[in-house]
C-alpha positions as CSV (number, residue, x, y, z in Angstrom):
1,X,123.8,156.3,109.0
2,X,126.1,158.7,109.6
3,X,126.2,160.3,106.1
4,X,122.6,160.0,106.2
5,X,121.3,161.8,109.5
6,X,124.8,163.7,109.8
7,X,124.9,162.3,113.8
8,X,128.8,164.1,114.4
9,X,127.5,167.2,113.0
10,X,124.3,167.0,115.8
11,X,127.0,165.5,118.4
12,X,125.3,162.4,118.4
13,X,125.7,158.3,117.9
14,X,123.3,155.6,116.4
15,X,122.8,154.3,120.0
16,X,121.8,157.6,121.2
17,X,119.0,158.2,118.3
18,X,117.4,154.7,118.7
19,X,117.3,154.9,122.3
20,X,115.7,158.4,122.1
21,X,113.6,156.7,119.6
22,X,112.3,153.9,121.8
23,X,111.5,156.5,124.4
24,X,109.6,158.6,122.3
25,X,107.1,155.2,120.8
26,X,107.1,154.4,124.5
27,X,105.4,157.7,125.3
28,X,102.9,158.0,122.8
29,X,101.9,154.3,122.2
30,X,99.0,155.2,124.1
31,X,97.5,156.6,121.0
32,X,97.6,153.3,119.5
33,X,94.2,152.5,121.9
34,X,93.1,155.4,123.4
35,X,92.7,157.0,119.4
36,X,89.9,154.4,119.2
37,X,87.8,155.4,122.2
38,X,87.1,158.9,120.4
39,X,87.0,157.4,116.5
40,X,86.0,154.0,116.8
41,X,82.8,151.9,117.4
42,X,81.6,153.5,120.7
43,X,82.8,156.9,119.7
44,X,82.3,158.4,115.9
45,X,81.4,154.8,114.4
46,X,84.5,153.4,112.5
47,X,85.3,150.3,113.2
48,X,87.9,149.7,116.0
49,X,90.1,147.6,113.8
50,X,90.2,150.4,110.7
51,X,91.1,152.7,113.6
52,X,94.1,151.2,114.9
53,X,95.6,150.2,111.1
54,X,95.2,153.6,110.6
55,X,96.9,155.0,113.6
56,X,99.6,152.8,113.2
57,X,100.6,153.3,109.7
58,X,99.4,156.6,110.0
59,X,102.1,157.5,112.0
60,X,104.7,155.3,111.1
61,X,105.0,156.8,107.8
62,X,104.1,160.5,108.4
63,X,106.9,160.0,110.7
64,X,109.7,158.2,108.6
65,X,109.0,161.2,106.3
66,X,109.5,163.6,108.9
67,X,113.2,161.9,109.7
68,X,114.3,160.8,106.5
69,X,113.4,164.3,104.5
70,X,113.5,166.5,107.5
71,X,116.4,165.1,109.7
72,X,114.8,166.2,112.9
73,X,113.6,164.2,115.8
74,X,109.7,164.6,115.9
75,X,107.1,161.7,115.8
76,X,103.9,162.3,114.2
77,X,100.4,160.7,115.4
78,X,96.7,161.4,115.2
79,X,96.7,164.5,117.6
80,X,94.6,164.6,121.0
81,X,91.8,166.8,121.1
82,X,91.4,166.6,117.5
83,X,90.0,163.2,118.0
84,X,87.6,164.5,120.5
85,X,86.5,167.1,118.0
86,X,86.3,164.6,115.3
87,X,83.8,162.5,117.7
88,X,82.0,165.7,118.9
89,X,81.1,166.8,114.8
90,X,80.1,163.3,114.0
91,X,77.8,162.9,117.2
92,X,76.4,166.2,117.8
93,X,75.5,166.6,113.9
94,X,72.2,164.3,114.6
95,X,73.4,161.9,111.8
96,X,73.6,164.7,109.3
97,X,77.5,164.6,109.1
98,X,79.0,160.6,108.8
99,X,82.3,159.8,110.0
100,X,83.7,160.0,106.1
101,X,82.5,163.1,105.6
102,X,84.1,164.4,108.8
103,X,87.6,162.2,106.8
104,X,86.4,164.7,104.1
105,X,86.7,167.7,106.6
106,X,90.0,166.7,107.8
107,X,91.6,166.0,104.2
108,X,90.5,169.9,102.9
109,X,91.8,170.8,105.7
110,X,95.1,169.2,104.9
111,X,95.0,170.7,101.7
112,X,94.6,174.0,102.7
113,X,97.8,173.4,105.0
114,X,99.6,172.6,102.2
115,X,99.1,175.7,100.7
116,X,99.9,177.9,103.3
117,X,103.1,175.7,103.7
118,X,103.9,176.2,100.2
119,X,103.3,179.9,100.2
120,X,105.8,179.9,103.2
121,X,102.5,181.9,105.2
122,X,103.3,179.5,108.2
123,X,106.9,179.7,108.0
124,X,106.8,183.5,108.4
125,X,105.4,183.0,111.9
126,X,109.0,182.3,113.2
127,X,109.8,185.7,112.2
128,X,107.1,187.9,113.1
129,X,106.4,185.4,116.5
130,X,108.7,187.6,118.9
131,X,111.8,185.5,120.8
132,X,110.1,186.0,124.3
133,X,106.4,184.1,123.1
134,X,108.3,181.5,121.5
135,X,110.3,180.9,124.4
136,X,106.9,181.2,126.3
137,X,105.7,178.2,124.1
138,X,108.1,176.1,124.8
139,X,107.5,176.8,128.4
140,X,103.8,176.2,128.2
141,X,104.3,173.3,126.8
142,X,106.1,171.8,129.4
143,X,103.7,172.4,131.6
144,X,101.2,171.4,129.3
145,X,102.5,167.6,128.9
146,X,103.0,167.6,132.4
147,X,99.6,168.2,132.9
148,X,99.0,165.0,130.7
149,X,101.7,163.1,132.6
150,X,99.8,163.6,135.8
151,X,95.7,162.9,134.8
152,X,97.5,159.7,132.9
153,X,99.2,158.8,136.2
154,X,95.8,159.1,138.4
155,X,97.3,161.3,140.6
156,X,95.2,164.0,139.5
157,X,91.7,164.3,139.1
158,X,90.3,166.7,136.0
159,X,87.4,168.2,137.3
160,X,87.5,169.9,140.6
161,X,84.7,169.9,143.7
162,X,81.6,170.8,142.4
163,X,80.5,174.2,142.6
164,X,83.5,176.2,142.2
165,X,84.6,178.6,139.2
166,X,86.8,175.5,137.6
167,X,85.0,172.9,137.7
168,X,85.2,172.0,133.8
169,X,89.0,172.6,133.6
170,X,92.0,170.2,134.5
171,X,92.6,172.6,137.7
172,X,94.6,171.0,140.7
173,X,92.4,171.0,144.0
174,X,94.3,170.6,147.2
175,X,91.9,168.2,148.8
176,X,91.7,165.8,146.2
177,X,95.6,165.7,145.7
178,X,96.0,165.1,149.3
179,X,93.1,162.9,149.3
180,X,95.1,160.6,146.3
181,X,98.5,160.8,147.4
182,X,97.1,160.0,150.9
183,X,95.5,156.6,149.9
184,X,98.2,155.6,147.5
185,X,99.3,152.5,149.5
186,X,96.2,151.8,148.5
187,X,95.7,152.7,145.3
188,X,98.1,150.1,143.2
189,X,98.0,152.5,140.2
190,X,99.3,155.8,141.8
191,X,101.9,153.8,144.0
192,X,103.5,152.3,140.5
193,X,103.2,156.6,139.3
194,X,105.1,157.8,142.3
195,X,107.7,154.8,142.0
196,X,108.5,155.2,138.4
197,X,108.6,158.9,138.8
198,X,111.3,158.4,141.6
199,X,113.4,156.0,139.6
200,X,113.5,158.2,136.9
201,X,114.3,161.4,138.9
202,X,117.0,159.3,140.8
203,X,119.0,158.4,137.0
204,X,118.6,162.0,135.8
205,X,120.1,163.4,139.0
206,X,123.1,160.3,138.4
207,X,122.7,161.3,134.4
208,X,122.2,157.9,133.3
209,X,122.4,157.7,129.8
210,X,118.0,156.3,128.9
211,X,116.3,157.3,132.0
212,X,113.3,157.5,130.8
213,X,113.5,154.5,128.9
214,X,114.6,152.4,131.8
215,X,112.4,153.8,134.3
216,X,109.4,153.3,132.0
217,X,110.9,149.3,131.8
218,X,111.4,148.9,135.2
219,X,108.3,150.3,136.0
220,X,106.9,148.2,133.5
221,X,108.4,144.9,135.2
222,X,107.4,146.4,138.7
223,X,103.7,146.4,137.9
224,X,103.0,143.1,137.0
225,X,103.4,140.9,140.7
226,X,101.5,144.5,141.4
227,X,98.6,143.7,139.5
228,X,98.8,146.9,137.5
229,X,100.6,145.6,134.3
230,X,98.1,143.4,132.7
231,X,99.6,140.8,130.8
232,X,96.0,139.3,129.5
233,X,96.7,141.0,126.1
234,X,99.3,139.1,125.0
235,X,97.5,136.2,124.7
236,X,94.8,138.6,122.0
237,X,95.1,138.6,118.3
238,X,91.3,140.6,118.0
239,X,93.8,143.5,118.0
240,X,95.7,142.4,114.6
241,X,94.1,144.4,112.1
242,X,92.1,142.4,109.4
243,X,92.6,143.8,106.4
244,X,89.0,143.6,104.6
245,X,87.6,145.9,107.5
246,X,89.3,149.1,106.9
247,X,88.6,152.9,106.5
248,X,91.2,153.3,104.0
249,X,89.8,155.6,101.0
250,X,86.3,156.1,102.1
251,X,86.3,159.1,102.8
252,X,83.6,161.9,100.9
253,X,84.9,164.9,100.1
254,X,82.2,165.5,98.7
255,X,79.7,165.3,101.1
256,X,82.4,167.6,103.1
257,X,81.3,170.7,100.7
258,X,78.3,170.5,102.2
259,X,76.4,172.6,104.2
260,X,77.6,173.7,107.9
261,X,80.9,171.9,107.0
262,X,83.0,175.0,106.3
263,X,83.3,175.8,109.9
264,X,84.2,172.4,110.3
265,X,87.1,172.6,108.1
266,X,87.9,176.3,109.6
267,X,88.2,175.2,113.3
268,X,90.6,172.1,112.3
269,X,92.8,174.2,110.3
270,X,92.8,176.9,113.0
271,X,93.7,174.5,115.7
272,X,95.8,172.1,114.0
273,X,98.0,175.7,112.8
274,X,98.9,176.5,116.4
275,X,98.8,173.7,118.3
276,X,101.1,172.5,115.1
277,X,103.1,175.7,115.3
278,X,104.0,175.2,119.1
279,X,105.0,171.8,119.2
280,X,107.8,172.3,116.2
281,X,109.4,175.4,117.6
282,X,108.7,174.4,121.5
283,X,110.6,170.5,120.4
284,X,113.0,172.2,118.0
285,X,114.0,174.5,120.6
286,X,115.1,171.7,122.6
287,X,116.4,170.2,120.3
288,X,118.9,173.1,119.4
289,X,117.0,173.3,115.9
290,X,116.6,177.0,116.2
291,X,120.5,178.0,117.3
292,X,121.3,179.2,113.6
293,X,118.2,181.0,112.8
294,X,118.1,180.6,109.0
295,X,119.0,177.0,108.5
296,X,116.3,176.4,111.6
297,X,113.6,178.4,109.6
298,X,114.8,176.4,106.4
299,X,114.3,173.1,108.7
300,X,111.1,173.8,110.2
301,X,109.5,175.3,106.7
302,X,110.3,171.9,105.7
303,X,108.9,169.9,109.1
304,X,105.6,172.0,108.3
305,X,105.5,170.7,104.8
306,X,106.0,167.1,105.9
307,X,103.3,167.7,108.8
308,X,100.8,169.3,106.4
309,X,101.0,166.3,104.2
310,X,100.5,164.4,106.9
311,X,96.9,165.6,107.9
312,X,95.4,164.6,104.2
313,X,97.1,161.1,104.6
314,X,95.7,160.6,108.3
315,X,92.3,161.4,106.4
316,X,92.7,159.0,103.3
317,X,93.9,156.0,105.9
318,X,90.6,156.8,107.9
319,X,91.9,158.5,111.1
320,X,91.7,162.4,112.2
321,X,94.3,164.9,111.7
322,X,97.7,163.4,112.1
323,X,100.2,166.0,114.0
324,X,103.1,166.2,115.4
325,X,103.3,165.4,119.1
326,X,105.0,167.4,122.3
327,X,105.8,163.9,123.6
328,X,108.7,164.2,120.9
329,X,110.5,166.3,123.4
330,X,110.8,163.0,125.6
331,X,113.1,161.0,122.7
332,X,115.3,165.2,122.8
333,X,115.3,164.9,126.3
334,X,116.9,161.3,125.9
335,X,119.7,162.9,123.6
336,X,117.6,162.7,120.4
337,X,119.0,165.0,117.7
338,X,118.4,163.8,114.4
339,X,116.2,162.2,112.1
340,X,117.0,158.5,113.2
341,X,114.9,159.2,116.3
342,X,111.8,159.9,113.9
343,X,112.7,156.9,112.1
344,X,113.1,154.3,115.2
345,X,109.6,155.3,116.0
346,X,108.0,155.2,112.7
347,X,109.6,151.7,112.7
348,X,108.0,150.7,116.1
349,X,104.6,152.4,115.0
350,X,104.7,150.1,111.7
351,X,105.8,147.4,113.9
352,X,102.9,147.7,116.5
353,X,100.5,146.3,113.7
354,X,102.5,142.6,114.0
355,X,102.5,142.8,117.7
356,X,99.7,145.1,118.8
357,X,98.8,143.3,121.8
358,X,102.1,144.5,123.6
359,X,101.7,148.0,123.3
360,X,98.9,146.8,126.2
361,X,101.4,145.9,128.4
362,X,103.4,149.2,129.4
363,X,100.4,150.9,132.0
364,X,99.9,154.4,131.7
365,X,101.1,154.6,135.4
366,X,105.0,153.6,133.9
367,X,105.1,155.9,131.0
368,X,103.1,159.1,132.4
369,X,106.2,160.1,134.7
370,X,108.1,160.0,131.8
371,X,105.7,163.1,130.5
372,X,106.1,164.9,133.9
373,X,110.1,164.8,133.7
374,X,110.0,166.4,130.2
375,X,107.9,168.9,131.8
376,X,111.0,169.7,134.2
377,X,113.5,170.2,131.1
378,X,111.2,172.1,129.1
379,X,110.4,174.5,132.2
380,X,114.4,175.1,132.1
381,X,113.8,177.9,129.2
382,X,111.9,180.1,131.1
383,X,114.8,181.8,132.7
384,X,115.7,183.2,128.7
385,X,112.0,185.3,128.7
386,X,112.6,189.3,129.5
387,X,110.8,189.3,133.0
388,X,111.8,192.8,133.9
389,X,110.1,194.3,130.8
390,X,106.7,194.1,130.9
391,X,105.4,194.4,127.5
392,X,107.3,191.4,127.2
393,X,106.6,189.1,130.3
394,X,102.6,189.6,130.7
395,X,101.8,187.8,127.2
396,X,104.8,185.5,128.0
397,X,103.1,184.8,130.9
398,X,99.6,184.4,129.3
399,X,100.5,182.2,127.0
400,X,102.3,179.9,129.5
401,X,99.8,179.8,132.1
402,X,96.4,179.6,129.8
403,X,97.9,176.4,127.9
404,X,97.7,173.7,130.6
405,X,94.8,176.2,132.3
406,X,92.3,175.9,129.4
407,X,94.1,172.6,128.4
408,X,95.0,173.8,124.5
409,X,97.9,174.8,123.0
410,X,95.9,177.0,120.4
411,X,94.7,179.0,123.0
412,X,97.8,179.6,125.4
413,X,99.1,180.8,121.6
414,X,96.3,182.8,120.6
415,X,96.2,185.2,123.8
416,X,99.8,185.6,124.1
417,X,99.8,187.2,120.3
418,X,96.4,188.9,120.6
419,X,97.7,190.7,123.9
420,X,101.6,191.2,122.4
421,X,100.4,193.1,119.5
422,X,97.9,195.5,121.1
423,X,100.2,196.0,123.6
424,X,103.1,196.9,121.5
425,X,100.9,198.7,119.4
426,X,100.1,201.2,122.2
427,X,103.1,201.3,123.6
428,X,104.2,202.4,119.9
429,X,101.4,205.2,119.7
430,X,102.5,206.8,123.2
431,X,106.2,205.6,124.0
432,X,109.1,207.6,121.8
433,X,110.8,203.8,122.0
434,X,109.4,201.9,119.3
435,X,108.8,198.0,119.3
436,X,109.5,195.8,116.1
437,X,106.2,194.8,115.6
438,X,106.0,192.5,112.2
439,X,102.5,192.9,110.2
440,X,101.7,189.5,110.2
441,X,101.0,189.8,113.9
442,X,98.1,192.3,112.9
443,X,96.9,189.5,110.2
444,X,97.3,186.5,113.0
445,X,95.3,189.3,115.5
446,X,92.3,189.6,113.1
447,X,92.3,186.3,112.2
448,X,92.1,184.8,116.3
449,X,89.7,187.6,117.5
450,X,87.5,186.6,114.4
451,X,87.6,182.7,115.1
452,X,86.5,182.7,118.6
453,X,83.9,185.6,118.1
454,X,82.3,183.5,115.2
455,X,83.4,179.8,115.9
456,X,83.7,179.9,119.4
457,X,86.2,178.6,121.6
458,X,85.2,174.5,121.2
């Protein structure tokens, strides 16, 4: 394993990697069910059991690529929010557009990934991306999966009192966070949140090699003379996939040429590029990926090809696009450095079709602190972004703050290089001190001002 994942060139053991491993399956297992609330049988129509055979292997082998050809420790799995689009086509399209021919949507969109992976067009965006928004991602992030962490752990409600300005976004309101951490003796669910989150925080501040890993456990073993971890599901097999009911292969490309489905294809590729783009450099950064810039570009030109793959295969399994996933920084917070990590979890992914009714057993209150604690490392970069220059700190700052504000990566991305480049570019025009500004940031401009004016911000 050694030779294989090079572990004493990362500074890292075996034990180390599979432990970060199990803490990043442990983290986002919740895909494993919740992906079938948007795709399956009460959501865009295919059936639960295709659903959760396609999750599975979905992401157990887009993620074994991404550690056995890539080395590096990120976990792949049908993304969030591209789900819920995937339901919202399917359903608002009055019937028109059928869940294969949104599979269609998702595979062209995987193709035309490729290409722009192969013609090195995405890699370029670590070099004309500046240091201080890429630093700004990473931070944005953090807050972003924190955000997660918390509306997973009920200690946060998503929409605010009726009436106000946010109303439709995940905003915090001070009565209701009093209101739930003031009735959580009541509220079994929160009380397991807060007590997981403090066991966790306690083993970080004594650096306890696995904190997250153990405090999810223990949390885990806590919750069930609480009530809160339901042990019903192991005695269910319903959740073992059957395999003459699956959505492997049916999907119509065809039908995907059709009319009205080009925009279709346009707002997946948009989306899945940034919200992509920001999870590998914000995860890699952590990671230490990025310390030698040109063997991190190398590795992450090759993480993109792996990931861009990955969105066609989702597609011919039967699930949306297949991403990589900020809860990857949880399994790099745990020491994770290598490829091994990837494959632990594309093991336990492939795994979770024998035993599926387990991955009911950890609650959402035991791993969602988890998220929120990832959140705290991630933060830590923030201190590296140029706040006394301006030109650099107010799209910093945009793109930190509008990521768990609008709740989307893409879009803390997007205004953070739509503002850096016309500011730089006027600061250029009237300043004798000129700013680097690389031309693809012009391109990327056009190219974000032109999606939300004609695709809107959905």
């Amino acid at each position: 394993m050694d030779r294989l994942f090079k572990l004493r060139e990362h500074g890292t053991t075996a034990r180390t990697e599979i432990i970060a491993g199990l803490t990043t399956f442990m983290t986002m297992a919740y895909i494993l069910f919740v992906n079938t609330l948007f795709l399956g049988e009460g959501g865009a129509g295919i059936p639960n059991q295709a659903v959760f055979f396609a999750t599975a292997v979905g992401a157990g082998i887009v993620t074994l690529a991404m550690g056995f050809i890539v080395n590096v420790p990120i976990a792949l799995a049908p993304g969030m929010g591209l789900n819920a689009y995937f339901m919202s086509v399917v359903l608002g399209s009055g019937g028109e557009i059928t869940w294969e021919i949104a599979l269609g949507a998702v595979f062209l969109s995987g193709i035309i990934f490729i290409i722009l992976t192969v013609t090195k067009v995405r890699q370029m965006l670590l070099t004309a991306v500046p240091n201080n928004l890429r630093v700004a991602i990473t931070v944005g992030i953090g807050l972003f999966i924190t955000i997660i962490g918390v509306k997973l752990s009920n200690l946060m409600m998503v929409s605010v009192n009726p009436g106000t300005d946010v109303d439709k976004n995940p905003v915090l309101n001070t009565n209701q966070f009093n209101l739930i951490l003031g009735d959580f003796l009541h509220n079994k669910d929160t009380l397991l949140t807060l007590v997981s989150l403090l066991i966790i925080a306690v083993l970080m501040v004594l650096k306890v090699r696995g904190s997250l890993l153990i405090g999810i456990v223990a949390a885990t073993l806590i919750g069930i003379p609480m009530g809160v971890t339901n042990l019903d599901g192991l005695t269910e097999t319903s959740w073992i996939p059957s395999f003459d009911n699956l959505a492997v292969g049916k999907l119509d490309i065809a039908g995907a040429f059709g009319v009205g489905i080009i925009e279709i294809v346009l707002v997946f590729t948009f989306v899945e590029l940034f919200d992509t783009f920001g999870t590998l450099v914000g995860t890699a950064s952590r990671a230490g990926i990025l310390k030698n810039k040109a063997k991190g570009e190398k590795t992450i030109g090759k993480a993109m090809l792996v990931d861009a793959a990955g969105v066609s295969t989702g597609a011919l399994l039967g699930t949306s696009t297949i991403t990589a996933y900020v809860e990857s920084a949880s399994g790099v917070a745990e020491g994770g450095r290598t490829g091994l990590t990837s494959v632990t979890t594309g093991v336990l992914f492939l795994l979770a079709l024998l035993i599926a009714p387990l991955a009911l057993v950890v609650p959402s209150a035991a791993t969602a602190p988890a998220l929120i604690i990832v959140g705290v490392l991630m933060m830590s970069s923030i201190k590296e972004i140029e706040w006394d220059d301006f030109l650099q700190a107010f799209p910093a700052f945009l793109t930190i703050v509008l990521m768990p504000f609008t709740y989307s990566i893409a879009n803390g991305i997007s205004i953070g290089i739509v503002s850096y480049t016309i500011l730089t570019a006027i600061s250029n025009a009237f300043s004798s001190k000129k700013v680097p500004l690389h031309w693809l940031m012009w391109v990327l401009t056009v190219l974000i001002i032109g999606r939300y004016a004609f695709l809107g911000s959905g």
